[in-house]
KEKOL-127188 format. One record per residue (C-alpha): x, y, z; residue number from 1. Coordinates in Angstrom, 1 decimal. Layout:
BEGIN
X, Y, Z, NUM $
...
This chain:
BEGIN
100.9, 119.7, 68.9, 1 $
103.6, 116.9, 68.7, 2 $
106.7, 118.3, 67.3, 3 $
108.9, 114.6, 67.9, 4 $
109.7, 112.6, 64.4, 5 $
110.6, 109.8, 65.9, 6 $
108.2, 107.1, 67.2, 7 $
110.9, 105.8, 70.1, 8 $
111.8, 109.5, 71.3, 9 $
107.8, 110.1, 71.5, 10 $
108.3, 107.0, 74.0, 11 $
111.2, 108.0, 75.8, 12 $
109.9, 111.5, 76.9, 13 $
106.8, 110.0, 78.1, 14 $
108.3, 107.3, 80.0, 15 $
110.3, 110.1, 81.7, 16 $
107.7, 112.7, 81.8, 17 $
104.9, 110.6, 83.3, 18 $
107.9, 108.6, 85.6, 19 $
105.7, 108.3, 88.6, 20 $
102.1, 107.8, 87.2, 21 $
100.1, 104.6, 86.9, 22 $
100.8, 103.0, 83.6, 23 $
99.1, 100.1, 83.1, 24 $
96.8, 97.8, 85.5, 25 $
95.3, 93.6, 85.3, 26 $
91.7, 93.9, 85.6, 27 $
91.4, 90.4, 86.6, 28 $
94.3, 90.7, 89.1, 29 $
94.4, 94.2, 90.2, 30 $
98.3, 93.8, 89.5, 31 $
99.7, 97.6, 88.3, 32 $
103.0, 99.4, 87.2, 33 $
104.2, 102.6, 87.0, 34 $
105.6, 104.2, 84.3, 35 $
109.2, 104.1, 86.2, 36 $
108.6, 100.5, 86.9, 37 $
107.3, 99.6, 83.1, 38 $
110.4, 101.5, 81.2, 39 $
112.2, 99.0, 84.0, 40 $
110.6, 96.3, 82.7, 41 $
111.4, 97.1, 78.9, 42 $
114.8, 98.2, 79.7, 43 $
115.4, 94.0, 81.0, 44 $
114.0, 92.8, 78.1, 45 $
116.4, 94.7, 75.6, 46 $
119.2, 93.3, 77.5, 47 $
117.5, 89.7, 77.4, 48 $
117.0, 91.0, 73.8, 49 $
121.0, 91.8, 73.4, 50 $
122.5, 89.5, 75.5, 51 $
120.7, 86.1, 73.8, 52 $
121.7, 87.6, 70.0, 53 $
118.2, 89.5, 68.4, 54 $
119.6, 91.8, 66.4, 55 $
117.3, 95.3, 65.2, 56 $
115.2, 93.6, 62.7, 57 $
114.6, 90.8, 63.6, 58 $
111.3, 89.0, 64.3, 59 $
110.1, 88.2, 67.9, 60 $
106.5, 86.8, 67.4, 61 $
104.0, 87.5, 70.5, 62 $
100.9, 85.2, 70.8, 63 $
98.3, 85.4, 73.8, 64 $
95.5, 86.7, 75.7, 65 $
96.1, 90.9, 76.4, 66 $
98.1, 91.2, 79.1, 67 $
100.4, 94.0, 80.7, 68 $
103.2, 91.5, 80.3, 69 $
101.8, 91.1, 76.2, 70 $
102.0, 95.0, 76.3, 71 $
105.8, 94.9, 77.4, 72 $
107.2, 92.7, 75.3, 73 $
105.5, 94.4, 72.3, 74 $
106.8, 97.9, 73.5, 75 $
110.7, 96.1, 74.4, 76 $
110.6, 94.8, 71.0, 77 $
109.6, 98.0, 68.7, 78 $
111.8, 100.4, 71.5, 79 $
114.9, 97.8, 70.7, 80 $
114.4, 98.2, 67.2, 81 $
112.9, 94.5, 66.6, 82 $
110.1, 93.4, 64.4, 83 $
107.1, 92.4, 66.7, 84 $
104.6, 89.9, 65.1, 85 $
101.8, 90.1, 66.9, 86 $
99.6, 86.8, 66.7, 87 $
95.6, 86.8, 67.0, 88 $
95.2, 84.3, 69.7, 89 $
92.3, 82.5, 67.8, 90 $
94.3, 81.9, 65.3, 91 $
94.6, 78.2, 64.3, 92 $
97.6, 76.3, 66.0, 93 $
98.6, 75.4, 61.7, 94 $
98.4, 79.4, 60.9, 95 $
100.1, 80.6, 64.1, 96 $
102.6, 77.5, 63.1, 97 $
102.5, 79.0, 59.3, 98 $
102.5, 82.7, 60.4, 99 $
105.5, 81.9, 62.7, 100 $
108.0, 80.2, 59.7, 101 $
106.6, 82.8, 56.8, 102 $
107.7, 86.1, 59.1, 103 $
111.0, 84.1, 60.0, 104 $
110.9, 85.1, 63.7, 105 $
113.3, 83.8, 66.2, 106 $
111.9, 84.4, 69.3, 107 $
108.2, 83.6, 70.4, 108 $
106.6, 84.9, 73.4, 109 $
103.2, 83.1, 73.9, 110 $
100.5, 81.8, 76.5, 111 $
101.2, 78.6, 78.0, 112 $
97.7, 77.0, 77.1, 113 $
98.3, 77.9, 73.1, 114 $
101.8, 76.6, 73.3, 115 $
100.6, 73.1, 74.0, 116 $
99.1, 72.7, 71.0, 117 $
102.1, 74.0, 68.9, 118 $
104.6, 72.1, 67.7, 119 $
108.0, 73.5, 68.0, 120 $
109.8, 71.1, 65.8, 121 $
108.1, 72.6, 62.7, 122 $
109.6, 76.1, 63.4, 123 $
113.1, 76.0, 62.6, 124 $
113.7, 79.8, 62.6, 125 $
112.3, 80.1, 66.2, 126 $
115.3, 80.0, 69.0, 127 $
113.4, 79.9, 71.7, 128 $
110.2, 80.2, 73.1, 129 $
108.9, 82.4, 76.2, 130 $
106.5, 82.2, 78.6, 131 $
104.1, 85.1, 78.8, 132 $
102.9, 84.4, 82.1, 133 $
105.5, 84.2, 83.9, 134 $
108.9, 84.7, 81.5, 135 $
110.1, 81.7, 81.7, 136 $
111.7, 79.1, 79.1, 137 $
108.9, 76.7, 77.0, 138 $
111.5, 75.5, 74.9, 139 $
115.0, 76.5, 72.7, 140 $
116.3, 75.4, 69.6, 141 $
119.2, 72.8, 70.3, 142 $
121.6, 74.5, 67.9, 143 $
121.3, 77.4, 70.3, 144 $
122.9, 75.6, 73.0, 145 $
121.4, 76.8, 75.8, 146 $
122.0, 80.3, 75.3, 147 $
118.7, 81.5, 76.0, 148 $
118.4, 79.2, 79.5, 149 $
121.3, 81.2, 79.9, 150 $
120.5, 84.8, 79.8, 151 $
116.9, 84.5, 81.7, 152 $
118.7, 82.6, 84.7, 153 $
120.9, 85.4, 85.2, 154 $
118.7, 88.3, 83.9, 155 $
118.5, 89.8, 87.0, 156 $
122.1, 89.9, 88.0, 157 $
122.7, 91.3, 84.6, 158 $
120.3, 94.0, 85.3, 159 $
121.6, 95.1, 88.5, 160 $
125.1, 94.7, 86.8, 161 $
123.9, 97.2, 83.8, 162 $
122.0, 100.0, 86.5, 163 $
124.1, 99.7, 89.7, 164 $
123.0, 103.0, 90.8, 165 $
119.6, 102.1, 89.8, 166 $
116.8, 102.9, 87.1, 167 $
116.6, 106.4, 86.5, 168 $
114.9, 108.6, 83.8, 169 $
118.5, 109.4, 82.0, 170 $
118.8, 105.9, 81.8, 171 $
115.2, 105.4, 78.9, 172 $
117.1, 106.4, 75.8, 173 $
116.0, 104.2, 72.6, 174 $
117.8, 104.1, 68.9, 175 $
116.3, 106.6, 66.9, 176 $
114.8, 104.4, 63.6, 177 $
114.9, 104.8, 60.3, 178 $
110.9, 105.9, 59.5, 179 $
111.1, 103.2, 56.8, 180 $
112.3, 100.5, 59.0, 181 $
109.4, 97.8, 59.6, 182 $
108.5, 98.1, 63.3, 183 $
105.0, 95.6, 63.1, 184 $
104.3, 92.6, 60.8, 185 $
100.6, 92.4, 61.1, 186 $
99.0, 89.5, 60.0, 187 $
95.4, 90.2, 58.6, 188 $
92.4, 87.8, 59.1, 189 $
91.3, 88.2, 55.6, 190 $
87.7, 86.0, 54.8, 191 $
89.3, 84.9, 51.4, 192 $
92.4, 83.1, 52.0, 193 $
95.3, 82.8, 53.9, 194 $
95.9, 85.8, 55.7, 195 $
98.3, 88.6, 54.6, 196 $
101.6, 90.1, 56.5, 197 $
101.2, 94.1, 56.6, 198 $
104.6, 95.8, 56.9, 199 $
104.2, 98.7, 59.0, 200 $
106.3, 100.9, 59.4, 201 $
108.1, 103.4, 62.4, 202 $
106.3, 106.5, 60.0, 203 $
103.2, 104.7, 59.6, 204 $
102.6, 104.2, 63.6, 205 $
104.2, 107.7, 63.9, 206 $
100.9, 108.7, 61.8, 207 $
98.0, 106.9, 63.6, 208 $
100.2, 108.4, 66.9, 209 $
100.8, 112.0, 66.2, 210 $
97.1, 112.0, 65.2, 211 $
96.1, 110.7, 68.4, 212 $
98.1, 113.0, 70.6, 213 $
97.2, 116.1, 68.4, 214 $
93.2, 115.1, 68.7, 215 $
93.7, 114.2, 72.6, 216 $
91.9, 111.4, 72.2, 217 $
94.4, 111.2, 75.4, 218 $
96.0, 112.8, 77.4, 219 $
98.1, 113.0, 80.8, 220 $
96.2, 111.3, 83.7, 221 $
93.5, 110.1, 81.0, 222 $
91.8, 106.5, 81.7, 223 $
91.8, 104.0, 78.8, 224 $
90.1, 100.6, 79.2, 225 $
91.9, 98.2, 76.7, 226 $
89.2, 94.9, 75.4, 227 $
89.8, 95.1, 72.2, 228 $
92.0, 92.7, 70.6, 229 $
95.5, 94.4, 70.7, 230 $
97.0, 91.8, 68.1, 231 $
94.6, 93.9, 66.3, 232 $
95.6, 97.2, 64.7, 233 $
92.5, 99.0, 65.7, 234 $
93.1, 98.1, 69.3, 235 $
96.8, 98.5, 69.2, 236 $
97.0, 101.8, 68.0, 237 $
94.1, 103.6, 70.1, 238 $
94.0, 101.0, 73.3, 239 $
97.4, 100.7, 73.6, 240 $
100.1, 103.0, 71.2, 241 $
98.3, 106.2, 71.3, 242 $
97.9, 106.1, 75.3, 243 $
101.5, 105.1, 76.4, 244 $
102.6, 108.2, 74.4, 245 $
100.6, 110.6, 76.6, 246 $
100.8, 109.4, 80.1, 247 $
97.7, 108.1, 80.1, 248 $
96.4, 104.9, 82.6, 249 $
95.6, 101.5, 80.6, 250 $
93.4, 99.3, 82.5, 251 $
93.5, 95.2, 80.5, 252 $
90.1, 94.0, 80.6, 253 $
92.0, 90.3, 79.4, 254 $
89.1, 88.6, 78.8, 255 $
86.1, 88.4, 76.4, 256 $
83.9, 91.4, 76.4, 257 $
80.6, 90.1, 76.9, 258 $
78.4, 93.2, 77.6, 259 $
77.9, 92.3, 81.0, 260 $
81.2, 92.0, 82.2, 261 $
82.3, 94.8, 79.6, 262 $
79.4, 97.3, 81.2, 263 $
80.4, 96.7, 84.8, 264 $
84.7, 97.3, 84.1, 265 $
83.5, 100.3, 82.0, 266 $
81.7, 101.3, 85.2, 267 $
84.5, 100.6, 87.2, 268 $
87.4, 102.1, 85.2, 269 $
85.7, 105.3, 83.7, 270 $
87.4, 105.6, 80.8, 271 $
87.6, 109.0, 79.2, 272 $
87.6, 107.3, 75.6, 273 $
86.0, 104.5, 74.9, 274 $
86.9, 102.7, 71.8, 275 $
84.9, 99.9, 70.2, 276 $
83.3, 97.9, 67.7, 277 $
79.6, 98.2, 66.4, 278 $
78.5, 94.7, 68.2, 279 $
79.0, 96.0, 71.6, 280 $
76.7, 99.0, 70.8, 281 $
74.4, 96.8, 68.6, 282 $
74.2, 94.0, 71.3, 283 $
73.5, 97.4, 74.4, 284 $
70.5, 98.2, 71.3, 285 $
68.8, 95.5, 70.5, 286 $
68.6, 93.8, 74.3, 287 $
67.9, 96.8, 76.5, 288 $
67.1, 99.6, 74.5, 289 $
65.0, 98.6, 71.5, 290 $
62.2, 96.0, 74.1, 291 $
62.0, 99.3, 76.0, 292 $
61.0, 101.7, 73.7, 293 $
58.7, 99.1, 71.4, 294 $
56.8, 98.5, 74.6, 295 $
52.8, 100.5, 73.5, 296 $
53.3, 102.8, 76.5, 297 $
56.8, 104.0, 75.5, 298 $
55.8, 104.3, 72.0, 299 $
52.6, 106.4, 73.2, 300 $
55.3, 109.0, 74.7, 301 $
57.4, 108.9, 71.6, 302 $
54.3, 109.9, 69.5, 303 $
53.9, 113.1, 71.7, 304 $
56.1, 116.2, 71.3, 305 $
58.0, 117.4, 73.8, 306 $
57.8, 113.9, 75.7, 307 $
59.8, 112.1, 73.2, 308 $
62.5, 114.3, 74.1, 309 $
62.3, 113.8, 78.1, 310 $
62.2, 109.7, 76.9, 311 $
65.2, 110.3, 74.7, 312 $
67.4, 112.6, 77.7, 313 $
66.7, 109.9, 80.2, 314 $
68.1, 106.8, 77.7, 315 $
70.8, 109.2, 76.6, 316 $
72.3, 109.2, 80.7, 317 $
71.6, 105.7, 81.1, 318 $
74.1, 105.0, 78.3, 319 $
76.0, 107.7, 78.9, 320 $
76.6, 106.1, 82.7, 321 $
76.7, 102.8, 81.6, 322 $
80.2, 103.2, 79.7, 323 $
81.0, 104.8, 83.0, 324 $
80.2, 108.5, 82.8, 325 $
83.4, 110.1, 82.1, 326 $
84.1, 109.8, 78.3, 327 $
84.8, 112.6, 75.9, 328 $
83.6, 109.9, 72.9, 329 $
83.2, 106.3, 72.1, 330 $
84.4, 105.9, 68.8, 331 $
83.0, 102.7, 67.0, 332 $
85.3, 100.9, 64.3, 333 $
86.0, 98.1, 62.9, 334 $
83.2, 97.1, 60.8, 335 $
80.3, 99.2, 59.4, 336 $
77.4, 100.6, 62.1, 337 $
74.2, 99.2, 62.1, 338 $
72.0, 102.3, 60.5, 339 $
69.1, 101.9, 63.0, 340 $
71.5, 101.6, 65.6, 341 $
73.8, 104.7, 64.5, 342 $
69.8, 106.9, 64.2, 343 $
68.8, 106.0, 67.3, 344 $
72.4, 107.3, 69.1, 345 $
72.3, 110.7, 66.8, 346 $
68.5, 110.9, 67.6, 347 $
69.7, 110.4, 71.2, 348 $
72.7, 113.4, 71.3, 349 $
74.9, 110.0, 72.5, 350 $
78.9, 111.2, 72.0, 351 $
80.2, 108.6, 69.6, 352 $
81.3, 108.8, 66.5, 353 $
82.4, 106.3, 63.1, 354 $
85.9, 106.0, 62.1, 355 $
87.5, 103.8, 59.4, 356 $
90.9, 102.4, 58.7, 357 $
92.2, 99.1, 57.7, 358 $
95.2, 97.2, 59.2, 359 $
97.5, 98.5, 55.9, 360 $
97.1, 101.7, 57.0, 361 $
97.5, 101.1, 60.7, 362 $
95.4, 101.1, 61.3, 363 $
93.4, 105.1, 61.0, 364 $
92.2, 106.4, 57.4, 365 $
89.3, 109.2, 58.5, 366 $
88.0, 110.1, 62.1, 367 $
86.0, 113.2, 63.0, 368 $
85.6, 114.2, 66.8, 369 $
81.3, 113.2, 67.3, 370 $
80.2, 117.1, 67.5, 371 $
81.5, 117.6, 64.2, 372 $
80.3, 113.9, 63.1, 373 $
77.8, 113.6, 59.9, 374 $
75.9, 110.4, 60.7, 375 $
76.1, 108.1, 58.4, 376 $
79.5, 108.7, 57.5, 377 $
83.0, 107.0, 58.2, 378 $
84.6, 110.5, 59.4, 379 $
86.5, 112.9, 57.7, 380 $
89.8, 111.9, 55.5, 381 $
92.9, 112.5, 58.4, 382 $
94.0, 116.1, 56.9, 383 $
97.6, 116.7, 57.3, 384 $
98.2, 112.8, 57.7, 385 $
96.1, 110.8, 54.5, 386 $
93.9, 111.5, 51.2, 387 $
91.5, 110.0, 49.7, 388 $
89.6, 109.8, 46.5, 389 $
86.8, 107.6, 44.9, 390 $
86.9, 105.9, 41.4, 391 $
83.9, 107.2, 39.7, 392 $
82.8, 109.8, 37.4, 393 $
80.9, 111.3, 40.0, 394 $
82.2, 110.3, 44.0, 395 $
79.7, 112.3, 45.6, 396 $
76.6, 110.6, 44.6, 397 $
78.1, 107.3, 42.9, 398 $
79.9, 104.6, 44.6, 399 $
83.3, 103.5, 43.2, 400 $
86.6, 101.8, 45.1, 401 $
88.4, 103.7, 47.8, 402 $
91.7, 104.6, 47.5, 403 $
94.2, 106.1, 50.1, 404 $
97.9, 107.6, 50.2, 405 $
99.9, 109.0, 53.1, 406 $
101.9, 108.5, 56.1, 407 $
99.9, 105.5, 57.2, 408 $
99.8, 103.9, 54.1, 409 $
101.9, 100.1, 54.6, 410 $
104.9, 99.4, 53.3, 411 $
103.4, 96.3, 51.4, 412 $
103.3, 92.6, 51.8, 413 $
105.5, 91.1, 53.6, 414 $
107.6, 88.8, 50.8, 415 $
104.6, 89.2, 48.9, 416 $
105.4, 91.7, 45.8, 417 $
102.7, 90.5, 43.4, 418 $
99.8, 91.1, 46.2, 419 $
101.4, 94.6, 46.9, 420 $
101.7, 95.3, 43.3, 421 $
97.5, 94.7, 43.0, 422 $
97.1, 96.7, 45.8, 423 $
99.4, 100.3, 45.9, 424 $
99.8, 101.7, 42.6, 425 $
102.5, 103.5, 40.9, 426 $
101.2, 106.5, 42.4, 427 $
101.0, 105.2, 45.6, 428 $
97.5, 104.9, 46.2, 429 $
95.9, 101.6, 48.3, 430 $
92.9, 100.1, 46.7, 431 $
90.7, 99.7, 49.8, 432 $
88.4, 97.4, 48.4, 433 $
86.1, 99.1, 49.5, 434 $
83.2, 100.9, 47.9, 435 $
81.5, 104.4, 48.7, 436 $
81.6, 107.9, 48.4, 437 $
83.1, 111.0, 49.2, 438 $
82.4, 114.9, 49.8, 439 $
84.4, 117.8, 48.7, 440 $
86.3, 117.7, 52.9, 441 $
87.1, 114.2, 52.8, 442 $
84.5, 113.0, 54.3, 443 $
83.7, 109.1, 53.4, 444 $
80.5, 107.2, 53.3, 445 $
81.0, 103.4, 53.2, 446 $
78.5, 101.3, 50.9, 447 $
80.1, 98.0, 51.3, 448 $
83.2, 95.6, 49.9, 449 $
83.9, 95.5, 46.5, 450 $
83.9, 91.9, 45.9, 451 $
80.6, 91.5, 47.7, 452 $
78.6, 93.8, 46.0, 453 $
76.1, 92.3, 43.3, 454 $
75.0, 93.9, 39.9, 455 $
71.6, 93.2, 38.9, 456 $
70.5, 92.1, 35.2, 457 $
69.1, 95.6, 34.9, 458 $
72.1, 97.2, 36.4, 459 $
71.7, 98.0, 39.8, 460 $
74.2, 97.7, 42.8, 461 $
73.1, 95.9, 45.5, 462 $
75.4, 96.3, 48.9, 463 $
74.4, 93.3, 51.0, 464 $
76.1, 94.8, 53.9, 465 $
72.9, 97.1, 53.5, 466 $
70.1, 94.3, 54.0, 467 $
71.8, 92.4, 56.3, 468 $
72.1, 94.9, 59.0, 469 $
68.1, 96.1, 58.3, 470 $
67.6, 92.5, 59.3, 471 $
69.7, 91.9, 61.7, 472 $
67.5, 94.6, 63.7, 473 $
64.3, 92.1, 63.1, 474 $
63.0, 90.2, 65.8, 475 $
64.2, 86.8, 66.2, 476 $
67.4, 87.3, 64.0, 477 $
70.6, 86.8, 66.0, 478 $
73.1, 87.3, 62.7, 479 $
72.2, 87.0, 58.8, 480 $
74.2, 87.0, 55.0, 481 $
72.5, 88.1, 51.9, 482 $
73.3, 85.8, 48.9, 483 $
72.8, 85.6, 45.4, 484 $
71.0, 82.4, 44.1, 485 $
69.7, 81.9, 40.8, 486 $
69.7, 85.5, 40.5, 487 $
67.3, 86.2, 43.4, 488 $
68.6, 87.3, 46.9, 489 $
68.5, 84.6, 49.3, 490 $
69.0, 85.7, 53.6, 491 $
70.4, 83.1, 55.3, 492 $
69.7, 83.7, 58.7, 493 $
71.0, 82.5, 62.2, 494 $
68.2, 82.1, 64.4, 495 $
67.8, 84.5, 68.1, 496 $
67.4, 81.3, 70.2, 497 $
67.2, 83.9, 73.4, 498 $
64.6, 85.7, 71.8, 499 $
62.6, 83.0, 70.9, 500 $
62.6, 81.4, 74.4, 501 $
61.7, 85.1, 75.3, 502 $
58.8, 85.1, 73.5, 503 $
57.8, 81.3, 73.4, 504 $
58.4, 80.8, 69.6, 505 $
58.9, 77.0, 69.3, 506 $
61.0, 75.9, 66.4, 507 $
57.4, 74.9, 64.6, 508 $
56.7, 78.3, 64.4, 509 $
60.0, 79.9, 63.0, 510 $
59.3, 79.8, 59.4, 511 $
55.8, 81.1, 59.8, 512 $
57.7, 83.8, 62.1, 513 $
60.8, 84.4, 59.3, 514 $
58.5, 85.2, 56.9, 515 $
56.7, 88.0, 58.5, 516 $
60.6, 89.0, 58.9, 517 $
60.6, 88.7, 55.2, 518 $
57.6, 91.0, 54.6, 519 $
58.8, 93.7, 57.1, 520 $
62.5, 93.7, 55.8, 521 $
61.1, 94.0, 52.2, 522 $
59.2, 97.0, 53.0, 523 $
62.3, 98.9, 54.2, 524 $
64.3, 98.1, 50.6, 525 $
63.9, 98.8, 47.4, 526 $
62.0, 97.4, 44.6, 527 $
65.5, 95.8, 43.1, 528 $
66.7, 94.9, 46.8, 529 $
64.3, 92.9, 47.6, 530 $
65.3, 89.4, 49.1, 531 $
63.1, 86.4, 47.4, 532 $
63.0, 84.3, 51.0, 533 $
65.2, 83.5, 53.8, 534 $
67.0, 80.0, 55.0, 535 $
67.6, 78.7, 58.6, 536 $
70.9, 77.9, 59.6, 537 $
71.3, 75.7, 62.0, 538 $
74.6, 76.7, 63.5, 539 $
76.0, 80.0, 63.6, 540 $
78.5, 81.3, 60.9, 541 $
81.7, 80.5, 60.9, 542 $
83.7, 83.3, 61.4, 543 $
87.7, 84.8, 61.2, 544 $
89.6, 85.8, 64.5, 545 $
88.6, 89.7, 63.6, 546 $
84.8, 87.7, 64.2, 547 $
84.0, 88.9, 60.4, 548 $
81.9, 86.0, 58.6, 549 $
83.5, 84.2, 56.2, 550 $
81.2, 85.3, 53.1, 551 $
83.2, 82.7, 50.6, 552 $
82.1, 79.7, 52.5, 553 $
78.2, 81.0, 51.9, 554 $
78.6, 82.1, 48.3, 555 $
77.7, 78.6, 46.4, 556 $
């Protein structure tokens, strides 16, 4: 158990403790650095830090593709005592612009290829601008006078200067920070607006940390392979924060995890925790496992006892080796589980388990360890660290808002005291905005968002987050959205183009083909769930940066 209360001195002594191990490693180029050599590397960029004038709280905004480099500047700037605004890459050159002004930061590390398409004229509050590939100058405000061009050309004089008798252990020693002291502005991808900057603070990562270390999600010597986004608070706290505090090995995947390439690093690295998001499980499902075992002569051995079990073992260390044999857990997150998907891994004994959190909580709100895991649920309330309570007259059987309070809860909105005000009471509870319920040990079940769920004439709540991933498991459906229409469900659909070449379905044929869908989804739902037909969509749905749809565009 972590005894350490402050998030830099949890660094510090594992920087020191873990001097010689393997910190963090390129996939792409093999490049790798100890934990000697990366401490090295944060200790230059606090002097860059001091000698070109950022001051503790200031902003330094970080835009790019996850890199060791991306991982540095983000631990240089919290360790210093800075604000780091991390930037999702796919963010629109006028929101990263926007982002950049509204958090006032004054110094921007980003990838060369997203910088071209910025324009640095229309951020005033930025000194200068940093190269994440290589650290060099892209630019510097003229008023700064060439301060910057300065300090970088004689960085490494200045560091020898500093540590003449070299780098040592004695030599990692970071300000202790006030707990309320903002340490990430995290910009949310919300689908219903401009996105939101979340004020997290030095106790709200110490939170999501000291749960991580006290769970050993990681541990000394463990493997982690980072390919979630780690502009992302999900991936940031688990893939990157929780690791670096243990000693554990990061390997940066740095590119997009399409199963393939994802399945073949996983085999590679052999991660002892695997964290992800359902899609990369639902993708694994629905293209290798579900054709196999709708096939007549698999479904012939299901039907018989005692072979259904053999059939289930053998998928079970298929899986199992395919994220690379050596994980205590994969722990999906992110976005809901498809059900099908989640019955088939219980069915299955497959380690993994369902956590939930938010990026205002940073990002951890419940987690259970997947032997103790209820299927079905979104884990266990974090004891010690969070509670939680449902808004209903009865939160074990019906679905009201969840709300949250503790040591990860956000500070607010950043300059926004209105939006924080709707959101974190005079008590201090967040209003998730999220609906579901709740047993007596904190455990949650997640129905779906507030603002899409839809109330029936007679009454009922519908959770289209329900439907849409029943159908997203039909044949020739690649992604879907449940709509209200004239009060009638409507699915509009996105069409499985691979599936249909699979099966040779011309486009003719694919509304004769949706609505057997139609007839088979209807049978799984209830009388007042029932969708009325589904629409074609040509293209597929536009999406945020966190790949969430954008529901507002589809609700007219």
């Amino acid at each position: 158990m972590i005894e350490i209360e402050s998030v830099n001195e949890i660094y510090a002594q594992s920087f020191r403790d873990n001097w010689s191990l393997p910190a963090i490693t390129d996939y792409i180029s093999g490049a790798a650095v100890t934990y000697a050599e990366f401490a090295a590397d944060i200790a230059r960029l606090h002097l860059f830090f001091e000698q070109t004038g950022i001051k503790p709280g200031d902003k330094v905004a970080l835009m790019g593709r996850n890199t060791p480099r991306w991982i540095t500047v983000f631990m240089s700037t919290i360790t210093y005592g800075a604000t780091i605004v991390p930037i999702l890459q796919d963010f629109t050159p006028t929101d990263a612009q926007h982002i950049i002004n509204h958090s006032g930061s004054v110094l921007l590390y980003i990838d060369n290829s997203i910088w071209e398409n910025l324009e640095f004229e229309k951020m005033p509050s930025v000194k200068g601008v940093v190269s994440l590939a290589d650290g060099k100058l892209l630019g510097e405000h003229p008023l700064n006078e060439g301060r910057i061009e300065r300090v970088l050309k004689n960085l490494k004089r200045s560091f020898r200067k500093r540590y003449s008798k070299g780098f040592n252990p004695a030599d990692v020693d970071y300000p202790s920070m006030n707990p309320d002291d903002m340490a990430v502005l995290n910009y949310t991808s919300g689908t219903t607006g401009f996105s939101k900057g979340v004020m997290l603070t030095y106790r709200n990562l110490w939170g999501n940390i000291t749960y991580g270390i006290n769970s050993r999600l990681h541990y000394q010597g463990s493997r982690a392979l980072s390919f979630l986004p780690l502009a992302h608070a999900y991936g940031c706290a688990f893939d990157m924060l929780v690791p670096l505090a243990v000693g554990t090995h990061i390997t940066v995947f740095g590119r997009l995890p399409s199963p393939q390439l994802l399945l073949k690093a996983l085999a590679n690295v052999r991660p002892n925790l695997v964290i992800c998001v359902p899609l990369v499980l639902e993708k694994i499902y629905k293209k290798q496992i579900l054709p196999m075992i709708v096939r007549k002569p698999m479904r012939w051995v299901l039907a018989v006892p005692g072979l259904d079990k053999a059939l289930y073992v053998m998928i079970r260390r298929k899986l199992v080796a395919a994220f690379g044999g050596e994980f205590e857990e994969v722990i999906v997150g992110g976005a809901p589980l498809n059900h099908e998907v989640e019955e088939f891994l219980h069915k299955i004994r497959f380690p993994f388990t369902v956590g939930y959190g938010m990026t205002e909580c940073g990002p951890l709100i419940s987690h259970t360890p997947w032997r103790q895991f209820v299927p079905g649920s979104s884990g266990r309330t974090l004891e010690g660290f969070m509670e939680s309570k449902i808004l209903s007259p009865d939160p074990e059987n019906i679905p009201g808002e969840i709300c949250v309070r503790g040591t990860n809860v956000m500070k607010g909105y950043y300059n926004n005291p209105e939006v924080t005000a709707q959101t974190i009471d005079e008590d201090g509870w967040l209003h998730t905005g999220d609906m579901g319920t709740r047993t007596s040990d904190g455990t949650i079940f997640i129905k779906g968002r507030y603002k899409t769920m839809i109330l029936t004439s007679n009454g009922q709540n519908i959770y289209p987050e329900e439907i849409e991933a029943k159908l997203n498991n039909m044949p020739l459906v690649s992604e879907s959205l449940v709509v209200e229409r004239n009060n009638r469900l409507v699915a509009l659909v996105y069409p499985d183009y691979e599936a249909m070449d699979r099966f040779g379905i011309t486009h003719g044929q694919l509304p004769r083909e949706m609505d057997n869908v139609l007839s088979e989804l209807n049978k799984l739902l209830a009388p007042y769930e029932r969708v009325d037909r589904i629409q074609l969509i040509a293209q597929e749905f536009e999406k945020t940066p966190k790949r969430s749809i954008k529901r507002y565009l589809y609700n007219v």
